[in-house]
N, C-alpha and C positions, 0 to 999 in steps of 0.2 A: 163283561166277563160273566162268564155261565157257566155255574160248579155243578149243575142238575145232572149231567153227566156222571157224576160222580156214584149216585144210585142206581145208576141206568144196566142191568145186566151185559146187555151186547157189549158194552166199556170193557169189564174187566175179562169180559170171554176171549176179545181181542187183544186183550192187554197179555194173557196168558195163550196166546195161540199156538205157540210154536217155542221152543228153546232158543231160539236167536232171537224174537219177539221180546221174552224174557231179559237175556241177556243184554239187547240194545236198551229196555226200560229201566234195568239195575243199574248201570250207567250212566244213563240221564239223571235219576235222581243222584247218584252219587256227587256230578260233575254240581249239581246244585246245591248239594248238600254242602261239599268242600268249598264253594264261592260262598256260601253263605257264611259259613264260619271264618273262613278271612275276612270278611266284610264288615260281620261283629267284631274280630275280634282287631280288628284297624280301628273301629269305632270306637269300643270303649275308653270310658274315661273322660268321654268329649261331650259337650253340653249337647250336641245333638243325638245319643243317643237315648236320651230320655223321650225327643220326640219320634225315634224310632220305635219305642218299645208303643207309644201311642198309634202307630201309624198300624203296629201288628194287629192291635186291640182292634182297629177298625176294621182292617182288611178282614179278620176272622167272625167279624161281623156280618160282613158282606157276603161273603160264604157261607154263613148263615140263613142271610135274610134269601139268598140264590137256592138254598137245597130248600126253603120251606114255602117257597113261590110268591115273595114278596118283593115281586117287579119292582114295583116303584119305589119299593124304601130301598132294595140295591142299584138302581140305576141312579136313583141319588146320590147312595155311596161311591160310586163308579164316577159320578163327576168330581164331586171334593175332591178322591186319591186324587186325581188325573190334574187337574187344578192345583192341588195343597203342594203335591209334590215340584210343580216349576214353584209357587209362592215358597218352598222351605229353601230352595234352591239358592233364591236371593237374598234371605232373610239369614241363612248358615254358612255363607261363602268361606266364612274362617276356619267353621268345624270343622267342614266336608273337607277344604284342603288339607288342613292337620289328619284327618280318617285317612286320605288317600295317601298323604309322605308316610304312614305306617304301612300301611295297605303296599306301597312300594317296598320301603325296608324287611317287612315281611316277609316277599318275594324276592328279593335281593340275590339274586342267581351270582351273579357276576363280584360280589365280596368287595363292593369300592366304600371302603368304612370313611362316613361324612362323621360328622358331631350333632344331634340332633337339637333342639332347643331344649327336649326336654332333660338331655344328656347334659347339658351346658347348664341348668337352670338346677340338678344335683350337683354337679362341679362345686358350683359357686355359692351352695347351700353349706356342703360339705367343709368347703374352705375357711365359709364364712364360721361355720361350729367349731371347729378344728382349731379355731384362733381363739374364737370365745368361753372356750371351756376352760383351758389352764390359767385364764387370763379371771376367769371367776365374773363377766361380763355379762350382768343379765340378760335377756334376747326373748321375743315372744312372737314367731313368724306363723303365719297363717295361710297356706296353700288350698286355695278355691280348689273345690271339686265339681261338680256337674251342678250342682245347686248354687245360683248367682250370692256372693256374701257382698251386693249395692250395698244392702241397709246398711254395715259396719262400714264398706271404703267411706263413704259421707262422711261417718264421723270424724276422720282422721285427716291428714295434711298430703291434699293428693300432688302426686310426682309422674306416676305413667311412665317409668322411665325403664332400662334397659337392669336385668338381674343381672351383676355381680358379686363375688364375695367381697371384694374391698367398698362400694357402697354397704352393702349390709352389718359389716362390718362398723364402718365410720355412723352407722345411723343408729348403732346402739351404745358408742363410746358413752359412760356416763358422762352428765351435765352439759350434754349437748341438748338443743332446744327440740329433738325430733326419738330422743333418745328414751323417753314413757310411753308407753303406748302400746299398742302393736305392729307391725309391719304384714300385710296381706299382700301376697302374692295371685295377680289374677292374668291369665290368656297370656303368660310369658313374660311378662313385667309388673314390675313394684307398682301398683296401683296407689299404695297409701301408706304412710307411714301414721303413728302416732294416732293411731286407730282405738276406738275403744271397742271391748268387747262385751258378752252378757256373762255375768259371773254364777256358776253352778251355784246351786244349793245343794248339792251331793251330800248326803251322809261317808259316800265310803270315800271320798277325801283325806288323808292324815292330816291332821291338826297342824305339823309343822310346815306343809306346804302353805304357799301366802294367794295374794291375787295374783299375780301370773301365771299359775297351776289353774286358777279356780275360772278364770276365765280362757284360759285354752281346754278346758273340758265344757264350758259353759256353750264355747261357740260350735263342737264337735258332739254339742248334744243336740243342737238345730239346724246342723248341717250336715254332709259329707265329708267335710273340709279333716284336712290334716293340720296337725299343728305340732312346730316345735318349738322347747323351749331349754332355755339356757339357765340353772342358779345360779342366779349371785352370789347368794350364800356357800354352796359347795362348787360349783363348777360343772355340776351332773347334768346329762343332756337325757332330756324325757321327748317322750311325744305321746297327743290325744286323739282318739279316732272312732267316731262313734261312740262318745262319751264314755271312754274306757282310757286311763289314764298309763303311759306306761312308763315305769323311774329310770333310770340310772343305766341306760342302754350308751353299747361301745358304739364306736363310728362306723363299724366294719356293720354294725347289726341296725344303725339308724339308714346307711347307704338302701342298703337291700329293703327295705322298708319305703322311703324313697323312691325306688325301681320300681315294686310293686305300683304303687301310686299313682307313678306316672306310666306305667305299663311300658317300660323302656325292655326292647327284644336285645338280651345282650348278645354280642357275636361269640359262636363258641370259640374261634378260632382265634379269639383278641383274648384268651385267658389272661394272657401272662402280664398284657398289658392293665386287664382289669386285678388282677393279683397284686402288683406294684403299686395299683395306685389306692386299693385297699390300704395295702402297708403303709403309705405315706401318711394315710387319714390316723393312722394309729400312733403315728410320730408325734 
């Protein structure tokens, strides 16, 4: 790859030669511009875009080391990409599919509304809160974000099993043996139950919050990771994100929250269905 071009006068005299000239190169970049922004925006959210935003960091390197005539340190780069990219290919089989069913959804011309996992994996978060609130069932669920939470599944009593709301539900009944802890949600299933977590030292904590607060902002101050939680004591449903604690949120307002998270595209044309089922959370 050879960016030298790039300074070369004759380039852009060509590049601007003629008004068709023009117009054919404003839509080239366009048509890359709009691929690219699908591309990220299918990607987010998924543990491979972290090795994405690395792979820019290097490519723009290389285009570096090309304008300032340092052959051999980009011909080297030039092999890694060329290399790293079939090596991530095998190593991200999971993400990249998960990129691409958005990536599809995204472009979804033809309106055949499936249930996504991520769709299913609110469902049965929602369901599971929705029971445990009035019910005053303490609950301390922890949704992995792009940053692996290994260290804390270890701690806990791993399941790898299939999210539901009636599991998550039945795992936080008190005086059930799986029922302290936390529950961490990782790549579409309950990785662990009965998880411990690292508990803040916050100042701006209130005092009558206990350890279940103090360690869902603990874990949301060394992660990405989203967390919800349920009081026992009043029944109020909080969530922590980025070590910012938030109290006493409706279902309709913890849903969308949720969505954001999982970067769930809702259909506009399913309103009434997603309307309804708002309301039901709020029953």
């Amino acid at each position: 790859m050879n960016f030298r071009y790039l300074v070369d006068p004759q380039y852009w005299q060509s590049f601007f030669s003629s008004p068709w000239a023009i117009f054919i190169q404003i839509v080239d970049i366009a048509v890359v511009a709009i691929a690219l922004y699908f591309a990220i925006k299918a990607l987010a959210g998924t543990k491979i875009m972290t090795l994405v935003r690395g792979v820019l960091l290097f490519v723009g390197l290389q285009i570096l080391a090309n304008l300032v005539g340092l052959t051999t340190v980009a011909w080297l780069m030039n092999q890694v990409v060329t290399y790293g990219v079939i090596a991530a290919v095998v190593i991200f089989v999971p993400e990249i599919r998960s990129g691409l069913e958005r990536l599809g959804r995204t472009l979804d011309f033809f309106n055949v509304r499936t249930q996504t996992s991520e769709e299913h994996t609110i469902d049965a978060l929602m369901k599971a809160v929705t029971y445990m609130c009035p019910r005053k069932i303490g609950a301390l669920i922890v949704l992995e974000g792009a940053q692996t939470l290994r260290e804390y599944i270890a701690t806990g009593i791993p399941l790898a099993s299939q999210i539901s709301g009636e599991l998550l539900i039945n795992i936080f009944i008190p005086n059930t043996p799986l029922h302290d802890g936390a529950v961490i949600l990782s790549e579409n299933k309950i990785a662990a139950a009965s998880a411990y977590l690292p508990l803040s030292e916050s100042g701006k904590i209130p005092k009558n919050f206990g350890t279940r607060h103090r360690a869902a902002v603990g874990v949301s101050e060394v992660s990405d990771a989203l967390t919800l939680i349920v009081s026992e004591e009043t029944g109020e449903i909080s969530y922590t994100r980025n070590g910012v604690l938030t109290h006493d949120v409706a279902p309709t307002e913890l849903r969308l929250v949720l969505e954001e998270f999982f970067a769930v595209q809702e259909d506009r044309s399913d309103g009434l269905s997603l309307l309804l089922r708002r309301k039901k959370d709020e029953k």
